[in-house]
C-alpha positions in Angstrom: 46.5 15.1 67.9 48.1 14.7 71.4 48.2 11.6 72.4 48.7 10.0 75.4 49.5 6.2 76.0 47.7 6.1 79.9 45.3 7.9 81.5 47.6 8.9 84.5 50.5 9.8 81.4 47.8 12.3 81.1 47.0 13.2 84.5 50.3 14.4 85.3 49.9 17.2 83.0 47.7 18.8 85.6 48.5 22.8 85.3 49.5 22.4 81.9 48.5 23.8 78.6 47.5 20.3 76.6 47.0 21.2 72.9 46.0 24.4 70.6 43.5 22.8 68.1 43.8 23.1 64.2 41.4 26.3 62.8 38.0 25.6 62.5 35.8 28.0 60.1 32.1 28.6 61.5 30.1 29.0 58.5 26.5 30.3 58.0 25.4 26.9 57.2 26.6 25.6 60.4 25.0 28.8 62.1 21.3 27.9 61.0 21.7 24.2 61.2 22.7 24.7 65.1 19.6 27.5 64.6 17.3 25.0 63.7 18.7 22.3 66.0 17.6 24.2 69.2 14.8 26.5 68.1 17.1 29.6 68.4 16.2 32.1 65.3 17.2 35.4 66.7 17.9 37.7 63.8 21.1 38.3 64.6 22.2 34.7 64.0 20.2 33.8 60.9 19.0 37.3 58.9 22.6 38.0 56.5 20.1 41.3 55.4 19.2 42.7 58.8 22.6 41.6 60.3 23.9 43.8 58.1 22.3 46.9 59.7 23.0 45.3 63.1 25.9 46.0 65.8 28.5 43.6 64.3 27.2 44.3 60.2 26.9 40.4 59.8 25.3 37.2 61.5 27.1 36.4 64.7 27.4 32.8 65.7 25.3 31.8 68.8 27.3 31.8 72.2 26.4 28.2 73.1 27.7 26.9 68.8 30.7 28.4 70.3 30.4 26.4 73.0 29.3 23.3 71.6 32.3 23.1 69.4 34.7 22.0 72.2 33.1 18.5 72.2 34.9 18.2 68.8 38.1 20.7 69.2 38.5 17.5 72.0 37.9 15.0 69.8 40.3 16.1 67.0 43.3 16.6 69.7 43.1 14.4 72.5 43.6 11.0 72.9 44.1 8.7 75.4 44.8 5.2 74.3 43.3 3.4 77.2 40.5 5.1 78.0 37.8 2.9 77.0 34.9 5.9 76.9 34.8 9.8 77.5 31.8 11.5 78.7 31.1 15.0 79.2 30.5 15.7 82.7 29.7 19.4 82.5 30.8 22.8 82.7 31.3 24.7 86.1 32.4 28.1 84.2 31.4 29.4 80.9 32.3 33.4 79.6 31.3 34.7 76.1 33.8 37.8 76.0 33.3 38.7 72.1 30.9 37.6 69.1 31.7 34.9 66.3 31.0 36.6 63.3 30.0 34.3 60.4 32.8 33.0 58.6 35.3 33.1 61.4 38.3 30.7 62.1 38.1 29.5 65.7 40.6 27.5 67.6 41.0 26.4 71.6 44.1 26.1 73.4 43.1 23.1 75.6 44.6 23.1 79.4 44.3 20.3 81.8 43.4 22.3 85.2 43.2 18.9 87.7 42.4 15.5 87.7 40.8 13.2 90.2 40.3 9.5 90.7 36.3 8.2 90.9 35.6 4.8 90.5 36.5 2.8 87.2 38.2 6.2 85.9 39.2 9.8 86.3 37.9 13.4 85.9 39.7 16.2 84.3 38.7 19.6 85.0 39.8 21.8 81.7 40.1 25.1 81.1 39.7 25.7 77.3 40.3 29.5 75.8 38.4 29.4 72.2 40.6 32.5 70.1 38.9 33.8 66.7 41.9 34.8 64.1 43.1 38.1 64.2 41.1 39.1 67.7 43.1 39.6 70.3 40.3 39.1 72.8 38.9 35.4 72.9 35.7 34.7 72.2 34.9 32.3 74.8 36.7 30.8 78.1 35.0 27.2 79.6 35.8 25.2 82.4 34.7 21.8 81.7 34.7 18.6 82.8 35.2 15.3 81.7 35.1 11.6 82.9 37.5 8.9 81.2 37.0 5.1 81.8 39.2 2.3 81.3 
């Protein structure tokens, strides 16, 4: 966890890397809960048979579970001690560049891209790179953004 004691401490670590999460295994269990969750049953996520016959021979986690995991990666590395909330603003870039196959490790190396004042806070624009283990492409790049409150 990377902790910062203010939100400016944190601010003036603009066009810097931040944190690289701990490993986070995406299993098939989390696969059809997030399947269930938003009505998305494409084979290919949630058939371990004809996934096996398909392009990657296993279920592939869905782009946007990929993407939904940065709300925690965040979570489990980045503090700010007085910040009062975080909300998620939104994303202005997202990129899938290779599949999740099921039981992969995934991490983000977290980067703080800018930071700007609004009323009773800040927000960070991030650039997070999410890496599965032993892939040398990454799986998914997001620009996100987020607004802290004191």
């Amino acid at each position: 966890m990377k902790t910062f004691d203010t939100l400016a401490d944190l601010a003036a670590c603009a066009g810097q890397e931040i944190t690289v999460t701990d490993w986070h295994l995406v299993t098939q269990e989390a696969i059809d809960k997030f399947a269930d969750a938003t009505g998305d049953h494409q084979w290919i996520h949630v058939d371990p048979e004809r996934a096996k016959a398909g392009p990657f021979g296993t279920t592939i986690a869905h782009g946007y579970l990929t993407l939904s995991l940065l709300s925690g990666f965040f979570d489990r590395s980045v503090q700010v001690r007085d910040a009062r909330m975080v909300i998620n603003y939104g994303s202005n870039r997202v990129r899938f560049m290779s599949p999740v196959p099921v039981n992969s490790r995934l991490r983000a190396r977290i980067e703080l891209l800018g930071a700007t004042p609004i009323e009773g806070g800040m927000q960070l624009t991030w650039r997070s790179t999410v890496e599965r283990e032993g892939c040398d492409k990454p799986v998914c790049v997001a620009e996100s953004l987020t607004r802290y409150y004191l």
